[in-house]
N, C-alpha and C positions, 0 to 999 in steps of 0.2 A: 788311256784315261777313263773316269768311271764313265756312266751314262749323263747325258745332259737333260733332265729336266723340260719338257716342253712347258709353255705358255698356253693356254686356251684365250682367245682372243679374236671380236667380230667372226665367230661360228669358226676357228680352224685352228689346228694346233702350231703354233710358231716357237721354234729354237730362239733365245736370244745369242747375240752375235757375242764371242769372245768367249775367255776362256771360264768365265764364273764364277759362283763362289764354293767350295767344296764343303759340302754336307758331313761331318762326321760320328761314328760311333763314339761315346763321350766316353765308353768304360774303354776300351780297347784303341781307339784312333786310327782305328781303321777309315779311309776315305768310302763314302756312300753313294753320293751321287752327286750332281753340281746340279746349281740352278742358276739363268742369269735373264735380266727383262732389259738387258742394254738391246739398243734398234726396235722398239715395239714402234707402231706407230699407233700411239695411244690415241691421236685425235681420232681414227677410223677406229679405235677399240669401241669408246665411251660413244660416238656417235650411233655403230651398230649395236649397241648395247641400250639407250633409250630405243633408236627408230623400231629398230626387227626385234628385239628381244622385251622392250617392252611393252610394244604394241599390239605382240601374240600373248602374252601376260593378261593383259587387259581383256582380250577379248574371252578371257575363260570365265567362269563365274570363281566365287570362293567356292563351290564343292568341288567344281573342276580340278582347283588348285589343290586343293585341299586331297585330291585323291591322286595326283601328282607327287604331293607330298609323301602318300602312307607308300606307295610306290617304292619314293627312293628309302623309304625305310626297309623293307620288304629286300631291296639290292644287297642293301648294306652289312644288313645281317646274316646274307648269306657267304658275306668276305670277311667278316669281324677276323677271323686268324691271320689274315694277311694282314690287318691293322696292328692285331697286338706284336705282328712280327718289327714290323716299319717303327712303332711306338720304341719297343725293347730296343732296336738297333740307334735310331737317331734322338732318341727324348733319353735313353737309360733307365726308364721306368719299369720298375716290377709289373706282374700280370695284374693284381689288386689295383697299381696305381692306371696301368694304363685301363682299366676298366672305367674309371672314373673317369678321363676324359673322352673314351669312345664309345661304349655303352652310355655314358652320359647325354652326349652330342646325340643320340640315336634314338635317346629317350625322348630327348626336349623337342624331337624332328615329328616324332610319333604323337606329341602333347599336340600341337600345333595344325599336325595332319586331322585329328579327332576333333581340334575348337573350331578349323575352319567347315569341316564337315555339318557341323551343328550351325552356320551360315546362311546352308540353300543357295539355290540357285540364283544370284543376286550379284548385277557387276558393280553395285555401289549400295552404303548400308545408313542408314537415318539416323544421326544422331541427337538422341532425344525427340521429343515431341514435337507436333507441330505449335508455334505459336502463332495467337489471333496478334495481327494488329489493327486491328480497326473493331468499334465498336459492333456494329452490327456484322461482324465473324466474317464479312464479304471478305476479307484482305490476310493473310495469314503468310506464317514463314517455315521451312520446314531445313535445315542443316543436312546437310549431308558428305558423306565421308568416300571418296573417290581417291584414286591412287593417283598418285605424284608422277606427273608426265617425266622423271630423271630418272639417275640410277644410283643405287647405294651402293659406295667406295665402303668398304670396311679394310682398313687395316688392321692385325691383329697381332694378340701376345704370342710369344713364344712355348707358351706354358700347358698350351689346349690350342693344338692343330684338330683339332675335331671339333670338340665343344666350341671351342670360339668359332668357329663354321655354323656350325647348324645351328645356334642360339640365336646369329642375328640375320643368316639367308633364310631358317623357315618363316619368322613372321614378315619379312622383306618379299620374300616370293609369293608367299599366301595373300600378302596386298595388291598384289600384281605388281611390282617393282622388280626389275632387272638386280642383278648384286652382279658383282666386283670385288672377288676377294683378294686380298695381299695379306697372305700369311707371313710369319716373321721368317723369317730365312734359317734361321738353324733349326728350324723345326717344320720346313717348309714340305718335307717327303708328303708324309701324311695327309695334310690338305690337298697335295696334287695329286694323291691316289685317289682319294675319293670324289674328289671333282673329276676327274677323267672315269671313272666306274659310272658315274652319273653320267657323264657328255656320253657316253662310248654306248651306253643301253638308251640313250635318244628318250629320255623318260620327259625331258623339258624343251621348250623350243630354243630353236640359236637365236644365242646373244642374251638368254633369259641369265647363263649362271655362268661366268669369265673368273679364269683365275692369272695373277700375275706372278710367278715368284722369282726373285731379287731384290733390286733395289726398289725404292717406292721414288725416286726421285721425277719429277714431270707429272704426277700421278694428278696432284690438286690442281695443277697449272689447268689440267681441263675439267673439271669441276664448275657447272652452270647452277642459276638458283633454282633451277626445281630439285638437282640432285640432295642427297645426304651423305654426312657423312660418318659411321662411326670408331671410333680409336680406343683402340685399350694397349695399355703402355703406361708409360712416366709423366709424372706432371710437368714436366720437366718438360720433354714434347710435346707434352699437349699444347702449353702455354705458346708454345712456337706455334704450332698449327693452328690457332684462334688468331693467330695475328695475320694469317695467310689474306690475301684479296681476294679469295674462294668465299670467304665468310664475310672478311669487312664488307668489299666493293657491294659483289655478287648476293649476298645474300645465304648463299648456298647455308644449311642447318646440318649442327656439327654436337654429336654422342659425342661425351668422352666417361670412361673408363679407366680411372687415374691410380694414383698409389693409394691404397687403404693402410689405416693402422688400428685392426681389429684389436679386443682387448676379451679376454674373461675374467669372471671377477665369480672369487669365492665369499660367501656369505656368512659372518662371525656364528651362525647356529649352523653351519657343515660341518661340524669337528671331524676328526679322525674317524670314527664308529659313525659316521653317515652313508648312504649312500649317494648323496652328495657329492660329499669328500669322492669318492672315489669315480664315481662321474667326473667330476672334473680334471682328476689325474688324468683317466682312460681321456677324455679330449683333449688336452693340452700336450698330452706323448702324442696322441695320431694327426693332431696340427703340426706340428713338428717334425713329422718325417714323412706321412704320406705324400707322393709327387716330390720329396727330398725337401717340405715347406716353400715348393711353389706355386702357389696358389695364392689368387688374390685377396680369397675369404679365409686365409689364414692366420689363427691366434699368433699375434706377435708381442702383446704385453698379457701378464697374468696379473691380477691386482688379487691380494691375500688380506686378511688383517693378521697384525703381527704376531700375536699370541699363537697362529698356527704356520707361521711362515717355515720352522723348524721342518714340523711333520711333514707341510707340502714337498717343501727341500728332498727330502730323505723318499721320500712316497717317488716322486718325478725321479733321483736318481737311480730309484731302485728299478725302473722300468726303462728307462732310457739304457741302463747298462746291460738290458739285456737285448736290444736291437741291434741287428745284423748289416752292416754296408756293405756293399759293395758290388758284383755282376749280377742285374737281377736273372738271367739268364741261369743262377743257382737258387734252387729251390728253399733253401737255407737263408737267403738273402732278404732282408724286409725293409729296406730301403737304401733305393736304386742310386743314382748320379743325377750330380745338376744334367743342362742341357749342352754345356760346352765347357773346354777350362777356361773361355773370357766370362762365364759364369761364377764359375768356381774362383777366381782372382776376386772379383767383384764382393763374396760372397766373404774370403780371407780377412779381404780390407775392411769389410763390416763387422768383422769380427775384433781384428785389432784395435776398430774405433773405438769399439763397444768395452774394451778393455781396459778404456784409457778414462771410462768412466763409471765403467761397474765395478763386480769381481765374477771371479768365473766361479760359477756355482758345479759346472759339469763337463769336461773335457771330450766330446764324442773322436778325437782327433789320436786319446790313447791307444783305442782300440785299433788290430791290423782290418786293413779291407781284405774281403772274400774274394776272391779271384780275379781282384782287380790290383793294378799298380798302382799306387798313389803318384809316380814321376810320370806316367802319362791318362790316368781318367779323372774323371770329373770332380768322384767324388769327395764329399765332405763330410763327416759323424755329424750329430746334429750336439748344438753346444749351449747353454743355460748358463746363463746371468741373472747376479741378485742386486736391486741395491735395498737397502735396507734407510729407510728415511724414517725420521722420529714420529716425520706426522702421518706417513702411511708406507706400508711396504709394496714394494712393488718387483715381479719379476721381468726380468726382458731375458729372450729366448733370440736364437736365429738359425 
């Protein structure tokens, strides 16, 4: 069987009990690794995770932390190949795409490493001025900003095992707060490598950075009001997790990060002979394919006015036709596979809805994939939808 995935949890590495869920390559199906968080004992996680982890947090200043941070930046970059290998193998992402989410992730680590440094030496920070309450100035008030005695749960997307890491653990740990990460599980390799590179060089104290990867189930059941918690995913879950007694009862404070529906919109003086015009081609093709259009800050409606809807048409399939799918692992290849075929089903059925209310403006489904099999990987051509309405034109893509 492949390797099993450990846990990092209350300072030690824990197997979950059973046999997992198996990790796979989406162009090839190749089985990768398993992961599973059945038999944690989450109450001793989340306990050593405020007491020990965040009480050694606390006691560092923000430059402390802050130089903690450029640290793990410093680690990371000297594994980046072993990242882009993990990305190619269980995301399917081209080298360009997977840059984006771990050069990314590595960036925002280094933004955060650098604002906390500009901090000083200070275990708690004033917000705003002080105010007089009293007339003759005896009596005054002064705010102040101190870290949250819990720990931050983040559960996250599947779409950015790095980025969604290090976006919400560096300002989380630069506050002095413990994190808790639950990566999504078919893209869970990634997060657990770089969280063990991180435990393994001892750069933070135990219990400060816990990773869980499998199921997220019992996760909020211990969830108190000092902790937080944040969610990126479907609104759809979200909706569920707002209803939990982590939030009603408890109190506990809850991020979400829900479905977007970004738009670009071409402006009646971009005609064809703009450069405009043609800015907007070049972003509407690389929303579209870059990450295979996973991404949450992805154009998903194009809004035209109609008198150039033609040219846009013709402009977009002249570049969409000539993007390459299929093993980004070929250098020839310019975008990669979803992240699983329960992605790729999901992504079909979106397609067929979309069919039953547009027209297909562009087939990415003609073309053959590059060295991959359409009966076992991921992926999907990218496909263009028109609908044309009297009172405005509009495109939808997916």
């Amino acid at each position: 069987m492949t390797e099993l995935l450990k846990n990092y949890v209350a300072g030690q590495w824990v197997a979950g009990s059973g046999d997992g869920v198996t990790l796979t390559d989406p162009v090839t199906g190749e089985a990768l690794v398993r992961v599973s968080s059945q038999g944690l004992d989450l109450t001793r996680t989340f306990a050593f995770a405020r007491e020990e982890g965040g009480g050694a947090l606390r006691a560092l200043t923000y430059a402390q932390r802050a130089a903690r941070l450029a640290e793990i930046v410093k680690l990371l970059q000297t594994k980046r190949d072993d990242y882009y290998a993990i990305a190619t193998a269980n995301s399917g992402t081209t080298r360009n795409d997977s840059a984006v989410d771990i050069d990314g992730g590595i960036f925002t680590l280094s933004y955060y490493a650098k604002l906390g440094a500009s901090l000083g030496d200070a275990h708690a920070l004033r917000d705003g001025d002080a105010v007089s309450l009293s007339k003759d100035q005896s009596f005054s008030v002064q705010h102040v900003l101190t870290p949250t005695r819990g720990v931050a749960l983040f559960i996250n997307a599947f779409n950015f095992p790095s980025w969604g890491l290090w976006e919400k653990a560096a300002p989380a740990l630069l506050s002095g707060v413990p994190v808790i990460i639950k990566p999504a599980t078919a893209t869970a390799w990634l997060t657990q490598r770089m969280v063990a590179d991180v435990v393994d060089a001892g750069i933070l104290p135990p219990g400060a950075l816990s990773i869980i990867c499998g199921s997220s189930a019992g996760l909020l059941d211990q969830v108190q009001a000092f902790d937080v918690v944040s969610f990126t995913g479907s609104a759809q879950t979200a909706a569920t997790l707002r209803a939990h007694p982590a939030f009603v009862e408890r109190g506990a404070r809850l991020n979400v990060e829900a479905d977007s529906l970004n738009s670009a919109i071409l402006c009646a003086d971009a005609t064809p002979d703009t450069l405009a015009f043609e800015l907007f081609i070049k972003e509407v093709v690389r929303e579209m394919t870059v990450k295979s259009g996973q991404k949450c800050t992805a154009i998903r409606r194009a809004f035209v006015p109609e008198a150039s809807l033609e040219a846009v048409l013709e402009a977009l399939k002249a570049k969409l036709a000539k993007i390459t799918v299929g093993n980004p692992r070929n250098e020839a290849v310019r975008m990669g596979s979803l992240v699983s075929r329960e992605q790729r089903d999901n992504v079909l059925a979106g397609i067929a809805a979309l069919r039953e209310e547009a027209v297909l403006a562009y087939d990415g489904s003609a073309a053959p994939f590059v060295d991959a099999d359409a009966a076992i990987s991921a992926c999907v051509g990218p496909h263009l939808f028109v609908v044309n309405d009297p009172d405005s034109a509009t495109l939808l893509h997916d």
